[in-house]
Wavefront OBJ file of the C-alpha trace (Angstrom):
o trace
v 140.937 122.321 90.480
v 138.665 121.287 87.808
v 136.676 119.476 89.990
v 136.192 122.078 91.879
v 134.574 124.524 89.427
v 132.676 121.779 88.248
v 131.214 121.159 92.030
v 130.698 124.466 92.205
v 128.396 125.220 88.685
v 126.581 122.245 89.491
v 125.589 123.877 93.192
v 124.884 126.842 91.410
v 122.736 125.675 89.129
v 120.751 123.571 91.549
v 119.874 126.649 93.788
v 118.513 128.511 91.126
v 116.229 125.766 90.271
v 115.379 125.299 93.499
v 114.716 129.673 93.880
v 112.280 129.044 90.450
v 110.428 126.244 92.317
v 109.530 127.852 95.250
v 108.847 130.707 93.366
v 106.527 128.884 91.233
v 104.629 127.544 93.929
v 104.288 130.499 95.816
v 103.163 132.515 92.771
v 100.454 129.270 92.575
v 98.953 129.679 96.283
v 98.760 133.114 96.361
v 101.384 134.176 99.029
v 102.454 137.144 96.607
v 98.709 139.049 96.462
v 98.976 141.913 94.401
v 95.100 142.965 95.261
v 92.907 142.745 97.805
v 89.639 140.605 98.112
v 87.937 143.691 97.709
v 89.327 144.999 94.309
v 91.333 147.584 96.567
v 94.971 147.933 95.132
v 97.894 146.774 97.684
v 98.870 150.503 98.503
v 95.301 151.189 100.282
v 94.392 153.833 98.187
v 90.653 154.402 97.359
v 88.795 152.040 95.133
v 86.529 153.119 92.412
v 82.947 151.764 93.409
v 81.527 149.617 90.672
v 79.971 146.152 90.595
v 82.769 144.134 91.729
v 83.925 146.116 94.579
v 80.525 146.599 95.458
v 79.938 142.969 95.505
v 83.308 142.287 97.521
v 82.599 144.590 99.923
v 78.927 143.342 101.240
v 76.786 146.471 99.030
v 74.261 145.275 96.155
v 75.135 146.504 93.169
v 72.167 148.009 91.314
v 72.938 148.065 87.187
v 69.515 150.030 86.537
v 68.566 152.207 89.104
v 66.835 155.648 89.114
v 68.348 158.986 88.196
v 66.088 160.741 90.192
v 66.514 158.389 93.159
v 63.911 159.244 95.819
v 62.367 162.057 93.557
v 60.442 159.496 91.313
v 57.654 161.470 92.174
v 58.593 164.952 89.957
v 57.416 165.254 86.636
v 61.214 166.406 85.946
v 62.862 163.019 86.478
v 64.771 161.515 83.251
v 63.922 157.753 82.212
v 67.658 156.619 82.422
v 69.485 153.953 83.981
v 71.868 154.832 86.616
v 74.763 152.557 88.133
v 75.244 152.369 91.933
v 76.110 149.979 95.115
v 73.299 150.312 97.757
v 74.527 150.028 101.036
v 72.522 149.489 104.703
v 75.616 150.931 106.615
v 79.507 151.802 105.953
v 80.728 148.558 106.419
v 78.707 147.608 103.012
v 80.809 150.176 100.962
v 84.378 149.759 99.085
v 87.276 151.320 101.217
v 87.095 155.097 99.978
v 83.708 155.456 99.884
v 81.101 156.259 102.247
v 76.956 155.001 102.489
v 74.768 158.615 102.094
v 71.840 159.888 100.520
v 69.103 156.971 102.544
v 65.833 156.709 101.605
v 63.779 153.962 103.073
v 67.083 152.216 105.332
v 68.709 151.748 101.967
v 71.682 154.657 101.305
v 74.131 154.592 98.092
v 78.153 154.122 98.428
v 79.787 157.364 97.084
v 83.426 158.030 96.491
v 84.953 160.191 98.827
v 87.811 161.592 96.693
l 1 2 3 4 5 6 7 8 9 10 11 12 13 14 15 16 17 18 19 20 21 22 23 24 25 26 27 28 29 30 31 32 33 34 35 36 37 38 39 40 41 42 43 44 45 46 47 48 49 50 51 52 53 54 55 56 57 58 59 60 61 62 63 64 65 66 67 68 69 70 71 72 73 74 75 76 77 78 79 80 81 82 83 84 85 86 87 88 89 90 91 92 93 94 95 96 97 98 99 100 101 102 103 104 105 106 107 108 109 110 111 112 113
């Protein structure tokens, strides 16, 4: 009977290193993606638009552009920098957000939320 039990731990024991292993490599190629190539969570909610998921999705991400974008032309415009992904068409926006507001072909992503 001893024999047995003994048989029995060492099958044990064996799976679970075996479970930790595959594990392991599966955590190591990827298989288990917790995000998106686009920055978007797993659950497909909306993703906040800022330079990476800008950049993943196709936009260019503009770190200085104009508050008063396609008003330069006012005396009232502000000298400050203003973040946003420029966009061509939708396709060039992170999931959530939609290209509006074109001036010259060029429109800005926008969160629809």
């Amino acid at each position: 009977m001893a024999k047995n039990s003994e048989l029995y731990t060492e099958i044990k024991t064996w799976q679970i290193i075996l479970f930790l292993g595959v594990l392991l490599v599966a955590l190591t190629l990827g298989i288990f993606q917790f995000s998106d190539k686009d920055g978007s969570s797993t659950d497909n909610g909306p993703v906040i638009v800022n330079a990476s998921s800008c950049k993943a999705a196709g936009g260019n991400w503009d770190a200085c552009g104009s508050a008063c974008r396609g008003q330069e032309d006012e005396d009232a415009c502000i000298a400050v920098c203003v973040e946003y992904c420029e966009c061509t068409s939708e396709n060039q926006c992170p999931f959530g957000s939609e290209c509006i507001n074109f001036i010259d072909d060029i429109g800005v992503c926008t969160n629809t939320f």
